[in-house]
N, C-alpha and C positions, 0 to 999 in steps of 0.2 A: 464699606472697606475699613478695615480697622489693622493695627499695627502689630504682624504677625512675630512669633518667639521662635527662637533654635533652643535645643536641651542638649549640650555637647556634654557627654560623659565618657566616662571609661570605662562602665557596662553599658550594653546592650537593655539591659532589663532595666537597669537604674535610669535610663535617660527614659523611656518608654513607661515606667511606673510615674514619674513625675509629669509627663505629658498627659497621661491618664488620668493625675487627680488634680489637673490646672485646669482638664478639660471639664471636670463637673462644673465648673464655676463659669466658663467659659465658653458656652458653645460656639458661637458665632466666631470664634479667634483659631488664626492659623497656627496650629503646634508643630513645628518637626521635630522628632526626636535622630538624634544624632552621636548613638552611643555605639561605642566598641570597634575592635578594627572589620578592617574589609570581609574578615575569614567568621566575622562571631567572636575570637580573644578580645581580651583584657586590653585595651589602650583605645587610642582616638585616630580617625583617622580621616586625614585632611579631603580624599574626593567626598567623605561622607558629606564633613562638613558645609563644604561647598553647591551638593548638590540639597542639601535643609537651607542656606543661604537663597537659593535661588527660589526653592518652593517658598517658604516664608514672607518675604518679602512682593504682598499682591499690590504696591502700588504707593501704600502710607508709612513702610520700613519697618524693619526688623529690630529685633533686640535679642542677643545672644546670651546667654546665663550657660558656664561652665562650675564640673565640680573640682577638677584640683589643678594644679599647677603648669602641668605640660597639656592638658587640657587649654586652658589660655592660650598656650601656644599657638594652637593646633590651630583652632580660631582669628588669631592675631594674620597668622601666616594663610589662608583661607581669604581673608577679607584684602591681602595684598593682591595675592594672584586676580582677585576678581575685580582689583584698582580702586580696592579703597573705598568703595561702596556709600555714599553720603548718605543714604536714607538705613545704614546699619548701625548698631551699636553694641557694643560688648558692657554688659555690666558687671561692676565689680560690687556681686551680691550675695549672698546665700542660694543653694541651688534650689533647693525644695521651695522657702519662704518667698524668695524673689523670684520666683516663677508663679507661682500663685497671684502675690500680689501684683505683679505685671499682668498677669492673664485676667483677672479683675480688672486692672484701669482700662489694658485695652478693648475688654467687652464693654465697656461707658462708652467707647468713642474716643479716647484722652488721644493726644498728639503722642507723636516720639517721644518726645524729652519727656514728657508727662510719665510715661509709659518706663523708660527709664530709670526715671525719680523713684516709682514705686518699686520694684523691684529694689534699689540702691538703698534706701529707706525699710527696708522691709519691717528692722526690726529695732530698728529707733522708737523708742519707746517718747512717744508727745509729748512737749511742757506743757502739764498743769498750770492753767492759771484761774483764779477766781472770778467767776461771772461777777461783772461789775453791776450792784442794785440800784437799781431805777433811782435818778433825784427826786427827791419834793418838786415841782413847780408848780407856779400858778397857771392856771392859761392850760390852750394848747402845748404837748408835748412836742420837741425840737426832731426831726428825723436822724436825728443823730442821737437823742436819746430812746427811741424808735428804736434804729439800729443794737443798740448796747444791750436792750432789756430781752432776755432769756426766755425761750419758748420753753417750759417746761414738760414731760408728761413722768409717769408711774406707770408701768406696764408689767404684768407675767406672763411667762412664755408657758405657753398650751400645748405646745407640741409634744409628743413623746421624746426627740431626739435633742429638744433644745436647742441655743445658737450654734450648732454643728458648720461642718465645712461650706458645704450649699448655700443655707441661708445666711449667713454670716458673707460669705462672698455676693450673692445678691443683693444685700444691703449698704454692702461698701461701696460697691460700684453703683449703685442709682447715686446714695449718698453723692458718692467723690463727683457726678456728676450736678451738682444743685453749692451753688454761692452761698457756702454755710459752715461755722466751725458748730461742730456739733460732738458730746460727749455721751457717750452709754457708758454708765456705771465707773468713768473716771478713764475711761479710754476713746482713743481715737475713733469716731463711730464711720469714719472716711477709709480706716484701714482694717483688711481683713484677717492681717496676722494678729493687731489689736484686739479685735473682736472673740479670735479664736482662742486668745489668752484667757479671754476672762472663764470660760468652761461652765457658762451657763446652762444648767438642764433645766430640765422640763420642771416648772414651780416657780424660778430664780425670778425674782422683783429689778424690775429693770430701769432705772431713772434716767432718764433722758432729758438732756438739757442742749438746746440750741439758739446762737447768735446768725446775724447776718442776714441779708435780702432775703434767702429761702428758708428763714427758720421754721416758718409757720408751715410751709410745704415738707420738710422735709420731716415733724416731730412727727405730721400725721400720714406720710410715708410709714415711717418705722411702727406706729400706730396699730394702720392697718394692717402690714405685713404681720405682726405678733400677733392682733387677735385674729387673723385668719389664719392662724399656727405654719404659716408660708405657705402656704397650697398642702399641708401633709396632714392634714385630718378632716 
């Protein structure tokens, strides 16, 4: 059971195009799209709303992503009639971005809030900070110095299509699942609109660098996913 998404738009087609490409990344996650009025026009329309509120929503709660203004509304007013719904949320996110990266965390499994976060977050670009280099010591090293020292790898992408949508979202969400800050090429390797920034093709040198409990699980995740060109060759 994982924490299903509403796509309230003001098309029909625009909310239905966005559910369609959250869905590559996402199979297992409940999409409803929830565009246009009752008749097919232009606007939103609140039984729609309501009736993607209740599909959505199979048990671990929902998260709503609109695209403009009276949109929100439409939504806000939706989730009163239905009493406020405690397992729902409205994000105040980008439509396309934050429904992506929502339908990524919630194929991991991530909580609500989690689920949330990402979308909210979409496109907060990550503080860079400087992997901190191993000390000299004598002796056994300390598990905290353990902890700090950086899983390294060097990797190229095999694939014809490169770090594309798909794989790019399969890697964030294993990723965002595993206790680890980890960087690809200077970006977030946890997040997928991160990822999709960088516009890696097929050749691109990929340096991977990870801290934390699952450093060493996760460098050789990302690893194996590159040299097996993600399942596409």
């Amino acid at each position: 059971m994982s924490v299903g998404l509403v796509i309230v738009s003001h098309s029909t087609q625009l909310a239905a195009g966005v559910v369609e490409l959250a869905e590559q990344m996402a199979p297992d996650v409940v999409l409803i799209p929830a565009g246009g009025m009752d008749d097919g026009g232009i606007g939103t329309s609140l039984e729609k709303v309501m009736s993607a509120l209740g599909q959505a929503d199979t048990g671990a709660g929902a998260v709503v992503l609109t695209d403009l203004g009276s949109a929100v509304m439409t939504a806000e007013a939706a989730m009163e009639f239905m009493g406020s719904p405690e397992l729902v949320r409205l994000a105040d996110a980008p439509l396309v971005e934050g429904a992506v990266a929502a339908a990524v965390a919630a194929q991991s499994g991530a909580s609500l809030e989690v689920v949330l976060k990402a979308a909210e977050t979409a496109l907060a670009a990550p503080a860079i900070s400087a992997v901190p280099a191993p000390a000299a010591a004598e002796g056994p090293a300390s598990s905290a110095a353990v902890a700090d020292t950086a899983v390294t790898a060097v990797l190229r992408l095999i694939n014809p299509m490169g770090l594309h949508a798909r794989p790019a979202g399969a890697l964030a969400g294993a990723l965002g699942a595993m206790d680890v800050d980890i960087e690809i090429n200077g970006v977030d390797g946890q997040s997928v609109m991160m990822l999709m920034t960088l516009g890696a093709a097929q050749g691109t040198e990929l340096n991977v660098s990870a801290t934390g409990p699952d450093a060493q699980r996760a460098v050789e995740l990302v690893r194996t996913q590159v040299e097996a060109g993600f399942g596409e060759i």
